[in-house]
N, CA, C and O atoms as a Tripos MOL2 file, in Angstrom:
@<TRIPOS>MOLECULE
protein
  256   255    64     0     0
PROTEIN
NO_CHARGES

@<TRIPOS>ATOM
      1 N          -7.0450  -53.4920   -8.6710 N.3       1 UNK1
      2 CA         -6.1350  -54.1910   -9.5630 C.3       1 UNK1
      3 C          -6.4600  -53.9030  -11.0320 C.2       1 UNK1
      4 O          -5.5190  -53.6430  -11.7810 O.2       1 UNK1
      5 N          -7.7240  -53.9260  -11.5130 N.am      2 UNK2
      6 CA         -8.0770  -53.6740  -12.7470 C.3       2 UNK2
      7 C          -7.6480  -52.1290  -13.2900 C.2       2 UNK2
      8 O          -7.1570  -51.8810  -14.3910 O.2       2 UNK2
      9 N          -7.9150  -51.3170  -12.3960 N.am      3 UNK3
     10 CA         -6.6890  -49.5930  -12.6560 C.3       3 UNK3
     11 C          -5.2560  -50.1840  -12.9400 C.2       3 UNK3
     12 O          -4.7050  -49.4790  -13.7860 O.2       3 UNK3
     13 N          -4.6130  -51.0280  -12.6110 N.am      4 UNK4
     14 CA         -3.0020  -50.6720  -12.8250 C.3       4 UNK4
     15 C          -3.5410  -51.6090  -13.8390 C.2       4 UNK4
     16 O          -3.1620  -50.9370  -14.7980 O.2       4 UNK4
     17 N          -4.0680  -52.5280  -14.3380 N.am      5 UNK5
     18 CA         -3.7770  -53.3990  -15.8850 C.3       5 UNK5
     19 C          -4.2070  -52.0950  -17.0230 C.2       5 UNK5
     20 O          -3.6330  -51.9870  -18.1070 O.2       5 UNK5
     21 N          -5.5280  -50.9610  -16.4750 N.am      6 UNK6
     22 CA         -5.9130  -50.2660  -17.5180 C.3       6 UNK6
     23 C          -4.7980  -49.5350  -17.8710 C.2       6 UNK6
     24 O          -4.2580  -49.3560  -18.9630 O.2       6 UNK6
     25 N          -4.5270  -49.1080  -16.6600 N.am      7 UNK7
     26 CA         -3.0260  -48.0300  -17.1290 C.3       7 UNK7
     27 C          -1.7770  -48.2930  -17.6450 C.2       7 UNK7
     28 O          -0.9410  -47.6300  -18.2590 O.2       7 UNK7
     29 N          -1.8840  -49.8270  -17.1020 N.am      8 UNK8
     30 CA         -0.5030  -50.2510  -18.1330 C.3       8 UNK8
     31 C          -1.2090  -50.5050  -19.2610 C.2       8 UNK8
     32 O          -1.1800  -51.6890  -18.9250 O.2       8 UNK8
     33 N          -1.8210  -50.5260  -20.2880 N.am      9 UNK9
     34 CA         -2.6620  -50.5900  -21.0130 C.3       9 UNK9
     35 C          -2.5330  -49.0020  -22.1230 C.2       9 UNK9
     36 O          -2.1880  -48.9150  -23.3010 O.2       9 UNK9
     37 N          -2.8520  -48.2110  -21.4040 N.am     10 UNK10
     38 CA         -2.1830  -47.1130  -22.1250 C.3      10 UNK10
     39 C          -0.9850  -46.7390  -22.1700 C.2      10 UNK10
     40 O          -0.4370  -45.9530  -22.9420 O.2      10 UNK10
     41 N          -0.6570  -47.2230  -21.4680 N.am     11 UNK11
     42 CA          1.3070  -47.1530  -21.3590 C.3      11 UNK11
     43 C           1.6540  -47.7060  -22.7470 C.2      11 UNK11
     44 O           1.9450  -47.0430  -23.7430 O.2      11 UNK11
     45 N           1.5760  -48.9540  -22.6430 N.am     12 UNK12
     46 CA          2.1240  -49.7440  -23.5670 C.3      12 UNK12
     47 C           1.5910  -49.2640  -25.2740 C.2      12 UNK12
     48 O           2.3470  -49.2700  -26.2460 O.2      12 UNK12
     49 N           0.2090  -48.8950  -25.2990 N.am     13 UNK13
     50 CA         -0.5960  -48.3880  -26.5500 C.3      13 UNK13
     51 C           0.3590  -47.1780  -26.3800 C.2      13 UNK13
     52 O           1.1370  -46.9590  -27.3080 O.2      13 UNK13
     53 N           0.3720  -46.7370  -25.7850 N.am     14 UNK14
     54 CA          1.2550  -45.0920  -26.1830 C.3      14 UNK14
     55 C           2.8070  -45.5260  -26.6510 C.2      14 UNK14
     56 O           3.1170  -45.1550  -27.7830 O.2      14 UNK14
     57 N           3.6330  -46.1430  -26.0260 N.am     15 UNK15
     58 CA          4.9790  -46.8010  -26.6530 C.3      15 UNK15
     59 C           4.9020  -47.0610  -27.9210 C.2      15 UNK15
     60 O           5.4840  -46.5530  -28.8800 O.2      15 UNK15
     61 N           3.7400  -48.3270  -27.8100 N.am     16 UNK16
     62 CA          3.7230  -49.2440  -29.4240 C.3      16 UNK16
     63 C           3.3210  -47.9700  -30.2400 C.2      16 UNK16
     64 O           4.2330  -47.8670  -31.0600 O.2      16 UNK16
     65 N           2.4580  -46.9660  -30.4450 N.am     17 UNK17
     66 CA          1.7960  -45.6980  -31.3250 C.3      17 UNK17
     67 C           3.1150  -45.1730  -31.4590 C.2      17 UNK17
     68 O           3.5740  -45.2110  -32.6000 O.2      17 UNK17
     69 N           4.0120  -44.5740  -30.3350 N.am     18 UNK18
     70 CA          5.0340  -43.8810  -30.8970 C.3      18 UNK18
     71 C           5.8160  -44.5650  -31.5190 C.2      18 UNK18
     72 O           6.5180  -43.8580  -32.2410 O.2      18 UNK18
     73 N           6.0960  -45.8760  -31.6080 N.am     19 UNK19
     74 CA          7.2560  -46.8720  -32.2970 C.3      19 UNK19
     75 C           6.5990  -46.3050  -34.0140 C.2      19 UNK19
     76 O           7.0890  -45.6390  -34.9260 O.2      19 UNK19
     77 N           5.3640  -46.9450  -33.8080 N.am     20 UNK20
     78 CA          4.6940  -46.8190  -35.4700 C.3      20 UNK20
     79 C           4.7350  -46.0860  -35.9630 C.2      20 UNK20
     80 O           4.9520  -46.2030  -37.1690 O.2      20 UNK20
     81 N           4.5380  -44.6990  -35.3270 N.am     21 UNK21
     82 CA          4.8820  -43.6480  -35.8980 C.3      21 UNK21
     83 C           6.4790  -42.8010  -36.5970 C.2      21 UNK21
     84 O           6.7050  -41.9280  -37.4340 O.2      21 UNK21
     85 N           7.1380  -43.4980  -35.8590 N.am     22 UNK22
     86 CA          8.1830  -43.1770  -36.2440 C.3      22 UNK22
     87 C           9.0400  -44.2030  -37.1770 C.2      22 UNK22
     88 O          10.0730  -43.9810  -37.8070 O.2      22 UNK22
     89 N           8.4390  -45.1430  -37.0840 N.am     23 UNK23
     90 CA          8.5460  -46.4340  -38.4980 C.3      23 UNK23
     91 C           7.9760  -45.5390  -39.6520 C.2      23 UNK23
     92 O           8.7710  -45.3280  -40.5680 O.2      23 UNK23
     93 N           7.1430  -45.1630  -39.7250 N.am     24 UNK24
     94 CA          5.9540  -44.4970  -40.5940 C.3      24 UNK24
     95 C           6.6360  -43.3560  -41.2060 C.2      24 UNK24
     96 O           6.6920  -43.1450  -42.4170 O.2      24 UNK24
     97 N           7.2820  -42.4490  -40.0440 N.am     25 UNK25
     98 CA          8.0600  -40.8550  -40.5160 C.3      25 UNK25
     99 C           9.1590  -41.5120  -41.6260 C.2      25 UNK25
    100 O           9.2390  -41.1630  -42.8040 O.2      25 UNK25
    101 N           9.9800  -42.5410  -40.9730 N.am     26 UNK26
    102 CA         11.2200  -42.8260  -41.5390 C.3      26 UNK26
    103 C          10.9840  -43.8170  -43.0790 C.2      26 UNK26
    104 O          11.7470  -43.8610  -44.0440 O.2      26 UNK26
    105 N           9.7420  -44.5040  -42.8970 N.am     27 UNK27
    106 CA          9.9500  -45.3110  -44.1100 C.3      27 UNK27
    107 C           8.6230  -44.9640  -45.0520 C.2      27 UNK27
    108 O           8.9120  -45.1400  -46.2350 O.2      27 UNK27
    109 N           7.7140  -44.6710  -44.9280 N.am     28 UNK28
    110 CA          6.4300  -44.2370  -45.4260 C.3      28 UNK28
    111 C           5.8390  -44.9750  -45.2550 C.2      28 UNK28
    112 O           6.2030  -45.9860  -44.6540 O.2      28 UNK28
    113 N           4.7880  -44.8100  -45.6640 N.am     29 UNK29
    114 CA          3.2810  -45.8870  -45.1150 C.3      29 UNK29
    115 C           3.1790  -46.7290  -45.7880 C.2      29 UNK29
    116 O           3.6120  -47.7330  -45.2220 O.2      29 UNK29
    117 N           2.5950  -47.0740  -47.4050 N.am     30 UNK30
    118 CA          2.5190  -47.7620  -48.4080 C.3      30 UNK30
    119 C           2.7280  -47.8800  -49.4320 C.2      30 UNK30
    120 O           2.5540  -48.9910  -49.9340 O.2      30 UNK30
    121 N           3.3360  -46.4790  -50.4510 N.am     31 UNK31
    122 CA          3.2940  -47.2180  -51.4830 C.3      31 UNK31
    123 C           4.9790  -47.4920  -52.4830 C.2      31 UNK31
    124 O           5.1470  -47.9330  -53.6200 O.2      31 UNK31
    125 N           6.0650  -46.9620  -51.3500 N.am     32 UNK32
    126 CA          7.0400  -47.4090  -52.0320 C.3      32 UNK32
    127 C           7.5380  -49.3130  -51.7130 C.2      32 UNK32
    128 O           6.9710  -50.2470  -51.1450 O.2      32 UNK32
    129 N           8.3420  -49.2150  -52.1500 N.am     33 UNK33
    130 CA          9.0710  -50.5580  -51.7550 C.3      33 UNK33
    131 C           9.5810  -51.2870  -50.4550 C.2      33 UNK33
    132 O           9.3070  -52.4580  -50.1930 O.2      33 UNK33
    133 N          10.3910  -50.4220  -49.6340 N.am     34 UNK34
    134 CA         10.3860  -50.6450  -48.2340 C.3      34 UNK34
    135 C           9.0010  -49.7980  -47.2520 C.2      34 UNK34
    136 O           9.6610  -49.3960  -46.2940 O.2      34 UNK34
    137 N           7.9980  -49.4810  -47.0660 N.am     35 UNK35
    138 CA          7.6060  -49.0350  -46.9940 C.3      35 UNK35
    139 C           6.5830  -49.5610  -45.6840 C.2      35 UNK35
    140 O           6.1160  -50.6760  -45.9190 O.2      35 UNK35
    141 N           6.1830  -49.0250  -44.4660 N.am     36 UNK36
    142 CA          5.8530  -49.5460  -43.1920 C.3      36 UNK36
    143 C           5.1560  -50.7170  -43.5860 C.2      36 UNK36
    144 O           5.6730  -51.7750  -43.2260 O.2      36 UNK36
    145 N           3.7250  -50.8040  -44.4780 N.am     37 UNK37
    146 CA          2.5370  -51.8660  -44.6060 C.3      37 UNK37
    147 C           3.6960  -52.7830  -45.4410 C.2      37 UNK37
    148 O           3.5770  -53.9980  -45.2830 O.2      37 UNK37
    149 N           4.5120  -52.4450  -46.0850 N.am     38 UNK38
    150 CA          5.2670  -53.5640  -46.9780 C.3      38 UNK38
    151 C           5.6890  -54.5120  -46.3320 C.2      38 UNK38
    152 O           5.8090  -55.5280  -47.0170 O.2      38 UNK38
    153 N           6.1600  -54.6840  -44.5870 N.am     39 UNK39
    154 CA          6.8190  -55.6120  -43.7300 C.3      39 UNK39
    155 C           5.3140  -56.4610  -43.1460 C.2      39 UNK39
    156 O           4.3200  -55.9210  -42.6620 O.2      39 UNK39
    157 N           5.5260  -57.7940  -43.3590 N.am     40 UNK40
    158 CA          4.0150  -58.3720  -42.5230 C.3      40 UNK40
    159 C           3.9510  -58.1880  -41.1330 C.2      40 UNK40
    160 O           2.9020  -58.3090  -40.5010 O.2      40 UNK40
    161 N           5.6350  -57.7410  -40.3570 N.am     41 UNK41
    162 CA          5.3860  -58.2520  -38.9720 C.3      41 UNK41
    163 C           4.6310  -56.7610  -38.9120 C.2      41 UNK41
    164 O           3.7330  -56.7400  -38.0700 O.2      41 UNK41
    165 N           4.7980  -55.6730  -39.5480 N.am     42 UNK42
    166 CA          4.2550  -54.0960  -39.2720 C.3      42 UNK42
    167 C           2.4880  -54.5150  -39.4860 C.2      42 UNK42
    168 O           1.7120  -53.8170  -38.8340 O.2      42 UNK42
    169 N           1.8650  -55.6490  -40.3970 N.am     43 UNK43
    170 CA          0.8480  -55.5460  -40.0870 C.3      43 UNK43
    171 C           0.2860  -55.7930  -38.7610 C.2      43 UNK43
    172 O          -0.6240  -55.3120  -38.0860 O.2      43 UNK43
    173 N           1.1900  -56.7510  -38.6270 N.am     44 UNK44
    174 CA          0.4200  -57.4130  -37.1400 C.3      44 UNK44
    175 C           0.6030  -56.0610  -35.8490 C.2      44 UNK44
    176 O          -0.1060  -55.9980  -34.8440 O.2      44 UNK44
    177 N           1.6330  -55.1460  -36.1710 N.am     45 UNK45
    178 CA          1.4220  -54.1320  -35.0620 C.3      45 UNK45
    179 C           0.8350  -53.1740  -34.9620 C.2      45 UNK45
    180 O           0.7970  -52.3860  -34.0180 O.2      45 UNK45
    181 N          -0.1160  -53.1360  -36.7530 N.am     46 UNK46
    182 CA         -0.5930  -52.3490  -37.0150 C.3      46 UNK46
    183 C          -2.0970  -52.5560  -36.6810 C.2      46 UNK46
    184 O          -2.7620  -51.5660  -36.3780 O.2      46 UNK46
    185 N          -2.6540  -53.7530  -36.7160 N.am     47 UNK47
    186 CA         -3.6120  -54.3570  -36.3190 C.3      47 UNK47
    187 C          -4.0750  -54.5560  -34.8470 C.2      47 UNK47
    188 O          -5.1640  -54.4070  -34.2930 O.2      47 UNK47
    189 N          -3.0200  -54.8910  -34.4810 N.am     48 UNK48
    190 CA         -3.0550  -54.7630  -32.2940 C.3      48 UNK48
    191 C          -3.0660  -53.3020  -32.0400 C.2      48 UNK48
    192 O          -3.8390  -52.8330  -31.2040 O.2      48 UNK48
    193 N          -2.0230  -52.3530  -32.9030 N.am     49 UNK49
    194 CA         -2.5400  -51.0330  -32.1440 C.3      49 UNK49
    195 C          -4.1810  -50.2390  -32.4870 C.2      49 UNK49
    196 O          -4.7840  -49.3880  -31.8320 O.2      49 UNK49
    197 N          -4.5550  -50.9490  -33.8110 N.am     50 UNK50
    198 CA         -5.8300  -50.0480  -34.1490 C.3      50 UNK50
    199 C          -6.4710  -51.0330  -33.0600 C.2      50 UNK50
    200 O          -6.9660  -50.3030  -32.2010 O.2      50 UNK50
    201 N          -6.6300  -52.0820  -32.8000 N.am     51 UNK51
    202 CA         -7.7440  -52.6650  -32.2230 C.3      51 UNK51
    203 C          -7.5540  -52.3960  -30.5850 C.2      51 UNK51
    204 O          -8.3540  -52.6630  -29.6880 O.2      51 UNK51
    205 N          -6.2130  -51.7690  -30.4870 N.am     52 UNK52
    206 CA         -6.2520  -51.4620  -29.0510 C.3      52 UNK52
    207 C          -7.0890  -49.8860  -28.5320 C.2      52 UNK52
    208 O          -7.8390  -49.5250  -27.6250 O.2      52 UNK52
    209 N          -6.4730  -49.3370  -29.6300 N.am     53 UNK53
    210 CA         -7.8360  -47.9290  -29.7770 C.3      53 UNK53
    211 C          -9.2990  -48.3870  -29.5520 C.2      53 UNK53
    212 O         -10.0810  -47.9910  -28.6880 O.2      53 UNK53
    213 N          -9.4840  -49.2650  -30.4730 N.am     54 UNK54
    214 CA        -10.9110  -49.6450  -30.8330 C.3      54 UNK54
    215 C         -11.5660  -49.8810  -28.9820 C.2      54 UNK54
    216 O         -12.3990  -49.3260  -28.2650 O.2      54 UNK54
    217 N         -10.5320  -51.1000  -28.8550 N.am     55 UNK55
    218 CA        -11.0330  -51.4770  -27.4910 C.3      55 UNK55
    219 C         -10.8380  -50.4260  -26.7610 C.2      55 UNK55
    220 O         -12.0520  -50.2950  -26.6080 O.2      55 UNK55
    221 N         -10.3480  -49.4200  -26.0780 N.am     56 UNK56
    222 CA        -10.3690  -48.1320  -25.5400 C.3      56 UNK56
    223 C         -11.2240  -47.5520  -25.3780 C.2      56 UNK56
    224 O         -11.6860  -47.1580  -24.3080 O.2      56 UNK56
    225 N         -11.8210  -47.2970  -27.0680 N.am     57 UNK57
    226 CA        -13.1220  -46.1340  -27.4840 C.3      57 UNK57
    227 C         -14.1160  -46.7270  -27.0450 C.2      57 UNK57
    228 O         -14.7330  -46.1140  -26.1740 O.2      57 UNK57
    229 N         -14.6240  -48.0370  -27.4350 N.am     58 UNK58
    230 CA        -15.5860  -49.1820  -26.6250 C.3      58 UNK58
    231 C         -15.8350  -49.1170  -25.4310 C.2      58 UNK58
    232 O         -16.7780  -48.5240  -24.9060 O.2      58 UNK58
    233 N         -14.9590  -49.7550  -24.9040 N.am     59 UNK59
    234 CA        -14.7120  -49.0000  -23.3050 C.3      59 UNK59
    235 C         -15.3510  -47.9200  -22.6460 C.2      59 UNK59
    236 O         -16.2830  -47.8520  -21.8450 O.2      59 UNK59
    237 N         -14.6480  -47.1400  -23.1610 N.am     60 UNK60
    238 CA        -15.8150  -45.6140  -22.7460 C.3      60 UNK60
    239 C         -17.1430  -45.4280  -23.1680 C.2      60 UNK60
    240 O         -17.8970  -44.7780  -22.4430 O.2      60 UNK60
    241 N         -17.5350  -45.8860  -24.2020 N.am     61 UNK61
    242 CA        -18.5140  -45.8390  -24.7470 C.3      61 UNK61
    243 C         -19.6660  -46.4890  -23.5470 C.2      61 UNK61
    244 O         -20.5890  -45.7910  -23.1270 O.2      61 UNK61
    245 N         -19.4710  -47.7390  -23.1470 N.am     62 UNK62
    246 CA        -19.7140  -48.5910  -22.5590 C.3      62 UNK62
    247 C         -19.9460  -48.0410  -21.2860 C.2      62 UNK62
    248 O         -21.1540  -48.0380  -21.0510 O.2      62 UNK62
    249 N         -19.2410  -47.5560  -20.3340 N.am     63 UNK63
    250 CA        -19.1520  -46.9000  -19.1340 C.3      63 UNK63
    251 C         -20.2610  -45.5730  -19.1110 C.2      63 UNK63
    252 O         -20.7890  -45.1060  -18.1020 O.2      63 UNK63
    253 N         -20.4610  -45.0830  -20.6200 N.am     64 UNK64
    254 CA        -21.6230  -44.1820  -19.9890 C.3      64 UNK64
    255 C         -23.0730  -44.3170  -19.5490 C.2      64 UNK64
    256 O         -23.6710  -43.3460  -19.0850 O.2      64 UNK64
@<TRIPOS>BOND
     1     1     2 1
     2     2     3 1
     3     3     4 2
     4     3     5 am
     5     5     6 1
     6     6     7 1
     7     7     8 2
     8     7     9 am
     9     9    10 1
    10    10    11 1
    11    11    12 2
    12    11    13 am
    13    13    14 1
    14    14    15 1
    15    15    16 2
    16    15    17 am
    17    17    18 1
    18    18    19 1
    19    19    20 2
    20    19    21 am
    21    21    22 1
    22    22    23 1
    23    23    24 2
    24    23    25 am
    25    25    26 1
    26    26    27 1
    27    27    28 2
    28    27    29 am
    29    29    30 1
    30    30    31 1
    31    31    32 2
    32    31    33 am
    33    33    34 1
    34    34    35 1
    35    35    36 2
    36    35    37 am
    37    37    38 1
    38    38    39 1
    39    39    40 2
    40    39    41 am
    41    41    42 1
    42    42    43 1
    43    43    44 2
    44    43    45 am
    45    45    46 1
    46    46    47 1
    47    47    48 2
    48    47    49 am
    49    49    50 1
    50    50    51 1
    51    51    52 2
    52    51    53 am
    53    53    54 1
    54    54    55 1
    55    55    56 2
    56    55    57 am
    57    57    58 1
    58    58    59 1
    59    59    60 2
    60    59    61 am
    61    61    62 1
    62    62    63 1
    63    63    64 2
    64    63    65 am
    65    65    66 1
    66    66    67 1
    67    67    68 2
    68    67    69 am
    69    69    70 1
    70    70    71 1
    71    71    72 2
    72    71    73 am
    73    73    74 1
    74    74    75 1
    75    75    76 2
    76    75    77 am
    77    77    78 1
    78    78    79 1
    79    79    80 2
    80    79    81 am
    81    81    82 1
    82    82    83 1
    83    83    84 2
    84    83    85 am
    85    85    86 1
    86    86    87 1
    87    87    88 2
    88    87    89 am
    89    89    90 1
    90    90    91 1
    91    91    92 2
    92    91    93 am
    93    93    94 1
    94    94    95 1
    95    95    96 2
    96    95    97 am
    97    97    98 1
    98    98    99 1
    99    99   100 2
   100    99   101 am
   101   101   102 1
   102   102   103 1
   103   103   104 2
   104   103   105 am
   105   105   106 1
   106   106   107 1
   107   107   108 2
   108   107   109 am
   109   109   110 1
   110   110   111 1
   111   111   112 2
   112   111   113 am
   113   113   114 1
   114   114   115 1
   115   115   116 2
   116   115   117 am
   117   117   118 1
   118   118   119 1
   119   119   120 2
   120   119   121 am
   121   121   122 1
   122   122   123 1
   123   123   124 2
   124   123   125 am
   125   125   126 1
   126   126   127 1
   127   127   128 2
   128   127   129 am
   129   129   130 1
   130   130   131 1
   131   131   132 2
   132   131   133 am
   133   133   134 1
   134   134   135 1
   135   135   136 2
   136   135   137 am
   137   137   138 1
   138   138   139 1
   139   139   140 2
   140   139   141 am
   141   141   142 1
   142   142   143 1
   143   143   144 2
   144   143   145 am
   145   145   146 1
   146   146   147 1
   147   147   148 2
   148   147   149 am
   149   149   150 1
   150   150   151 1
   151   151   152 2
   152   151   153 am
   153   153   154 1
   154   154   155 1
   155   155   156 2
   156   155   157 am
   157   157   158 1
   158   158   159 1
   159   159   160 2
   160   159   161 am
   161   161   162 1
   162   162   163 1
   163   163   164 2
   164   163   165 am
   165   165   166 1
   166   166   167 1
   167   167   168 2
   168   167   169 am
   169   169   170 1
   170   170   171 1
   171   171   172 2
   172   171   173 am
   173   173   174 1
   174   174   175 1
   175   175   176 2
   176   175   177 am
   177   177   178 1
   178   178   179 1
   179   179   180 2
   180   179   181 am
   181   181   182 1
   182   182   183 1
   183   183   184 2
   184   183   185 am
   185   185   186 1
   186   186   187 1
   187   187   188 2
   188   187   189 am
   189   189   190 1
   190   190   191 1
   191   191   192 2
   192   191   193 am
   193   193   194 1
   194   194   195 1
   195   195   196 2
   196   195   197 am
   197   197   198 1
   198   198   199 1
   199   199   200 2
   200   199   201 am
   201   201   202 1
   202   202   203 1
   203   203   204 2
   204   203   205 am
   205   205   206 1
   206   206   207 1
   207   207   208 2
   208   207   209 am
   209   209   210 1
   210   210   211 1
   211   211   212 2
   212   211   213 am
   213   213   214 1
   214   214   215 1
   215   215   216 2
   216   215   217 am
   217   217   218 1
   218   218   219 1
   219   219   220 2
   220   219   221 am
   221   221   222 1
   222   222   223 1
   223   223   224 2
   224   223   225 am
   225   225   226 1
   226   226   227 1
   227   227   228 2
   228   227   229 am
   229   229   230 1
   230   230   231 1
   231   231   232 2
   232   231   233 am
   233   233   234 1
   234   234   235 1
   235   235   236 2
   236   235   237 am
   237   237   238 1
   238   238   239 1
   239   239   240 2
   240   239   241 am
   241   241   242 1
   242   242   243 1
   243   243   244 2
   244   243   245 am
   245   245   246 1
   246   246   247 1
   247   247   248 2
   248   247   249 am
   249   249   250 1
   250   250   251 1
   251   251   252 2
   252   251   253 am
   253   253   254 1
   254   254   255 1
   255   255   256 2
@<TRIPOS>SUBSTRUCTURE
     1 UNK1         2 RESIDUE 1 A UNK
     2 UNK2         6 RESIDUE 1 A UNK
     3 UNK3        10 RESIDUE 1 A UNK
     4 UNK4        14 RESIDUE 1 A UNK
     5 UNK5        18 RESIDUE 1 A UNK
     6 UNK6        22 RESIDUE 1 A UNK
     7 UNK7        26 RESIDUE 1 A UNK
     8 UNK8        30 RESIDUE 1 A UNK
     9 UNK9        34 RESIDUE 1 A UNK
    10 UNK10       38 RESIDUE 1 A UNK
    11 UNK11       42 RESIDUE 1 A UNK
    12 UNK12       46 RESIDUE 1 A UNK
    13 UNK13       50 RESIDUE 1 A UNK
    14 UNK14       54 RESIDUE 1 A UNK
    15 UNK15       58 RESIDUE 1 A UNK
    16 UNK16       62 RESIDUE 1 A UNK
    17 UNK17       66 RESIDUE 1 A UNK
    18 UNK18       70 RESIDUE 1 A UNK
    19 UNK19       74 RESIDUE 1 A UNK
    20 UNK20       78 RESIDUE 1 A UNK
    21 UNK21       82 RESIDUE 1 A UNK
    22 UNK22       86 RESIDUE 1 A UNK
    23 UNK23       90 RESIDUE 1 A UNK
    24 UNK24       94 RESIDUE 1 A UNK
    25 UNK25       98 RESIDUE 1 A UNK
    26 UNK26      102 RESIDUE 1 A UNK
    27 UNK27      106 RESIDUE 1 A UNK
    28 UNK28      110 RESIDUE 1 A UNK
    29 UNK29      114 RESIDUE 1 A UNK
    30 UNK30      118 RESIDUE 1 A UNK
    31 UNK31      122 RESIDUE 1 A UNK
    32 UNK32      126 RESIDUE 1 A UNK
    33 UNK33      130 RESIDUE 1 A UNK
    34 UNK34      134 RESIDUE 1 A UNK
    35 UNK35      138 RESIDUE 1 A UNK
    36 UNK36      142 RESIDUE 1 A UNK
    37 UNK37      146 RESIDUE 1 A UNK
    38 UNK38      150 RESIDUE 1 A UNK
    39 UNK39      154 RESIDUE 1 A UNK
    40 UNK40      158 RESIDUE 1 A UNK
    41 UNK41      162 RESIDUE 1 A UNK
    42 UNK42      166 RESIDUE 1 A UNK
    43 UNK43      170 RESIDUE 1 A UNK
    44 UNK44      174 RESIDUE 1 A UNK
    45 UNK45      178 RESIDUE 1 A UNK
    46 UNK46      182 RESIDUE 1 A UNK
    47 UNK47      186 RESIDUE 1 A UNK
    48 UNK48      190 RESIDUE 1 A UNK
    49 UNK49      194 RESIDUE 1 A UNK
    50 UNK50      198 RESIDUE 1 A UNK
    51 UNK51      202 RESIDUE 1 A UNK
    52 UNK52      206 RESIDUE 1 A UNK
    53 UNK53      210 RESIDUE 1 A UNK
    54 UNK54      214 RESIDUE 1 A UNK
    55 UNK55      218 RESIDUE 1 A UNK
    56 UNK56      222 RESIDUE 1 A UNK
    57 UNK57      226 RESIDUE 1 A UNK
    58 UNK58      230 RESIDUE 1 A UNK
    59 UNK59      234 RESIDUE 1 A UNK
    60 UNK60      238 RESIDUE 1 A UNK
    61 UNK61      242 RESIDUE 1 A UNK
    62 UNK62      246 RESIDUE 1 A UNK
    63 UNK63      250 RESIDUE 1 A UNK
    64 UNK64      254 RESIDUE 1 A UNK
């Protein structure tokens, strides 16, 4: 059971990464006016996806 939560796990980190990224292509990152970091809800997805990396890299780290 813990394999299908990991893998949906990268599923979902891979969706949410490509969403951001393409928020990111279309509006830029920071320093104009509309700009991805300029929206608060973009922090909060910006924050769950780095920390979902984080927890990932941990992870493995951990397992060796």
């Amino acid at each position: 059971m813990s394999e299908a939560i990991e893998e949906a796990e990268y599923v979902f980190l891979a969706i949410y990464s490509i969403e951001m990224w393409i928020k990111i292509i279309a509006k830029g990152f920071a320093l104009n006016k509309y700009t991805y970091l300029r929206n608060p809800w973009n922090w909060l997805d910006f924050v769950v996806i780095t920390s979902g990396y984080a927890t990932i890299g941990l992870g493995k780290k951990q397992r060796r």
